[in-house]
C-alpha positions in Angstrom: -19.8 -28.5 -0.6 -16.1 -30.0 0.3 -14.3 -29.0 -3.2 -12.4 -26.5 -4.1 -13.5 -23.6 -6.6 -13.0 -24.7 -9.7 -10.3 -21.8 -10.5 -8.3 -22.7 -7.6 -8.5 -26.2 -8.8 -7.1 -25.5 -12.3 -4.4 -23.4 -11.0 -3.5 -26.0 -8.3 -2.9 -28.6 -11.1 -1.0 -26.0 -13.4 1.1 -25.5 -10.6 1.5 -28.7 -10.0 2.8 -29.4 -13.6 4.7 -26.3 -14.2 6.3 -25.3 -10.9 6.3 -28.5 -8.7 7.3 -31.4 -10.6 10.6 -29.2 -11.9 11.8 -28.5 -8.6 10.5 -31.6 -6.5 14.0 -32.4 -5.1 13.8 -28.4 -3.7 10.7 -29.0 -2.3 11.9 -32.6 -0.8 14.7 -30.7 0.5 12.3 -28.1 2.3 10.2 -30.9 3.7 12.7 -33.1 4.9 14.9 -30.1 6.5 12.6 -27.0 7.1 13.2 -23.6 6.3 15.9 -21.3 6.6 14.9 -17.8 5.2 17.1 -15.4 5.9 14.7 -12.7 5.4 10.8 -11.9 6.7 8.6 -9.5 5.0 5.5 -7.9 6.3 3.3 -7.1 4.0 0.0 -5.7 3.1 -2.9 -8.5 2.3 -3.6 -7.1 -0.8 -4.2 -9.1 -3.6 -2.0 -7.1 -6.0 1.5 -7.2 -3.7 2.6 -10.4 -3.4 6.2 -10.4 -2.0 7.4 -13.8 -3.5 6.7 -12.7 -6.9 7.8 -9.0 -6.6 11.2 -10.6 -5.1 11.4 -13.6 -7.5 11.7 -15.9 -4.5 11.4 -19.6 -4.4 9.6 -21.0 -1.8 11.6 -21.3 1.5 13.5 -18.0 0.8 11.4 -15.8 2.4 9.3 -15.4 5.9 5.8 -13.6 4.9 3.2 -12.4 7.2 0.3 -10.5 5.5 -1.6 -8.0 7.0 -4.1 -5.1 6.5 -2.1 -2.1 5.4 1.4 -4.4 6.4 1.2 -2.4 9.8 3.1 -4.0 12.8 1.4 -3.3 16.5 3.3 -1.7 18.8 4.4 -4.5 21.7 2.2 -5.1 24.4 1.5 -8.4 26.3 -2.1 -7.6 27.4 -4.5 -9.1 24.7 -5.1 -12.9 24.1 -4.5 -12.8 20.1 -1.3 -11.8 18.5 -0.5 -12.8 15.1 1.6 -10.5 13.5 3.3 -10.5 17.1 3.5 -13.9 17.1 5.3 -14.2 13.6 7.8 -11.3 14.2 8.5 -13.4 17.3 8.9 -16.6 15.6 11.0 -15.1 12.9 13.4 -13.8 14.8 14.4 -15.9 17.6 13.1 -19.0 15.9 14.4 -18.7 12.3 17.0 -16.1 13.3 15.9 -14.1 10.7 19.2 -11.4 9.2 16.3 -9.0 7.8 13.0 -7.4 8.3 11.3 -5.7 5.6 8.1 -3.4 5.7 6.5 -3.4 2.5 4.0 -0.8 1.5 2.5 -0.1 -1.7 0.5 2.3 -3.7 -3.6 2.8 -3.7 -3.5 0.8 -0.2 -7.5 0.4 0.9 -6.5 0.2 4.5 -5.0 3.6 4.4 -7.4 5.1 2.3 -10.0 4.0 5.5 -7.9 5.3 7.5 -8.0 8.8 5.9 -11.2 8.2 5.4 -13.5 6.0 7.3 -16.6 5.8 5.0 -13.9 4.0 2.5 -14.4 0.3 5.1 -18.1 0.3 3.4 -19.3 -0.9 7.2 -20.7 1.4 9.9 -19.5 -1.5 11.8 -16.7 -2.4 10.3 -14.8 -2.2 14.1 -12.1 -4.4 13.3 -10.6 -2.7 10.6 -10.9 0.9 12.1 -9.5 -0.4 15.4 -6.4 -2.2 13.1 -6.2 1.5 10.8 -5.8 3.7 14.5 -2.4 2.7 14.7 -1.8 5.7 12.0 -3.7 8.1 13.9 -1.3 9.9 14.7 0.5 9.9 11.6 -2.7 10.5 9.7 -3.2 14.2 11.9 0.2 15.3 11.5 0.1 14.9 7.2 -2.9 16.3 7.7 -1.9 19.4 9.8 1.2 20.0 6.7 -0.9 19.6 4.7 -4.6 21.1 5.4 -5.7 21.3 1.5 -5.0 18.1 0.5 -7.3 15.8 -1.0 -7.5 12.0 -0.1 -6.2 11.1 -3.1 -2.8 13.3 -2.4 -3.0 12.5 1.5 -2.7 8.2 0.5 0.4 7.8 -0.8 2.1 10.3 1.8 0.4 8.2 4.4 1.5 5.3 3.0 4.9 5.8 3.4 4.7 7.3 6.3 3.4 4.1 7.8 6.2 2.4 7.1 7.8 4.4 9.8 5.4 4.0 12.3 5.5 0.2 11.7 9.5 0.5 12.0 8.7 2.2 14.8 6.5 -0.4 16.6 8.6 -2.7 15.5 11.5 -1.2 17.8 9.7 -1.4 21.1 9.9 -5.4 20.9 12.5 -6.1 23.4 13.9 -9.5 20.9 13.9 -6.6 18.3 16.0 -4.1 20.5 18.8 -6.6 21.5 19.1 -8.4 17.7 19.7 -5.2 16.3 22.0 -3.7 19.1 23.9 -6.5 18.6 24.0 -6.3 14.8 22.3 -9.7 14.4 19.0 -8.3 12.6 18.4 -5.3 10.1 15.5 -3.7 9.8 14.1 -2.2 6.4 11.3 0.0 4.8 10.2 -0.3 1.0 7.0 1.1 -1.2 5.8 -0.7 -3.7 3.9 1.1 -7.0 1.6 -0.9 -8.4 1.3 0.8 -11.5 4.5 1.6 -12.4 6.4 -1.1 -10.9 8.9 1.1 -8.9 10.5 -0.7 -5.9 11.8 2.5 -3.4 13.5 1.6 -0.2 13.2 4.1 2.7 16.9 5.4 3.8 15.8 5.8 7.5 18.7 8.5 8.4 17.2 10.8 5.9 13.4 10.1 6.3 13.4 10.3 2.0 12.4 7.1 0.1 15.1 6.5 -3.0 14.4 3.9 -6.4 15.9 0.8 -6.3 
């Protein structure tokens, strides 16, 4: 079979009606000049959080890489595949990038199999536990404040708390290091509720998320 799903099919020509035709000449201009974002987000692959609509963005505005759980690896030069790497790389010597925003959000399924491994499904499921270790750490010490808690009440403090350690990793890229010694790049951490729609933004100084 060589076609599309018949969903994606629909949607494709609703967006090409609704959203493309009206703003051809932006998306001409895109095409002819390239893009020029200003700001990159890196955020989680799930379905729900989808930066460009949770930003109002038009395409071109922002620089999106998705991952499981929007983690960023610490640097290291040893393996063969580096994506997220790769992008951050891209981002900011490339498209010079002003910004860099982790974005988390609420009832993440990569933390939750973190916390707790049966959650991936897969006795196998190697690639995702091996992608979740990067909050090992992170995971022990909630865990050690807070010995009673349930997964459900461990999640969203893990969460957040990943946010930091992806700030974290994202500080021992030496591109990183010099851009924002310099004052040329910012780095940022936000949460996302799903439910609710609440958009906090971590202050970094304090450690303490606050609403937007």
């Amino acid at each position: 079979m060589s076609h599309l799903p018949e969903p994606l099919a629909d949607r494709y020509r609703r967006f090409k009606f609704r959203h493309f035709s009206p703003n051809q000449e932006h998306y001409e201009t895109l095409a002819q000049n390239g893009q020029n974002p200003e700001i990159m987000i890196v955020s989680c692959c799930d379905s729900r959080v989808d930066p460009e609509t949770v930003f109002s963005a038009m395409p071109g505005e922002l620089f999106v890489v998705r991952n499981v759980a929007n983690l960023v690896p610490p640097f290291e030069t040893n393996g063969k595949y580096h994506g997220v790497s790769a992008a951050l790389e891209f981002a900011a010597l490339n498209l010079r990038v002003k910004h860099i925003v982790i974005l988390a959000h609420s009832s993440c399924g990569g933390v939750r199999a973190c916390i707790d491994h049966d959650a991936a499904r897969q006795t196998d499921a190697a690639f995702i536990k091996n992608w979740m270790s990067m909050l090992d750490a992170a995971r022990d010490e909630i865990r050690s404040q807070h010995p009673q808690a349930s997964t459900a009440e461990l999640r969203p403090m893990l969460e957040r708390e990943g946010v930091k350690t992806s700030l974290a990793n994202l500080r021992t890229f030496p591109c990183i290091q010099i851009l924002e010694s310099k004052g040329r790049i910012q780095l940022h951490g936000a949460y996302f509720d799903i439910s609710s729609g609440t958009l906090q933004v971590l202050n970094q100084a304090t450690g303490r998320y606050v609403d937007v």
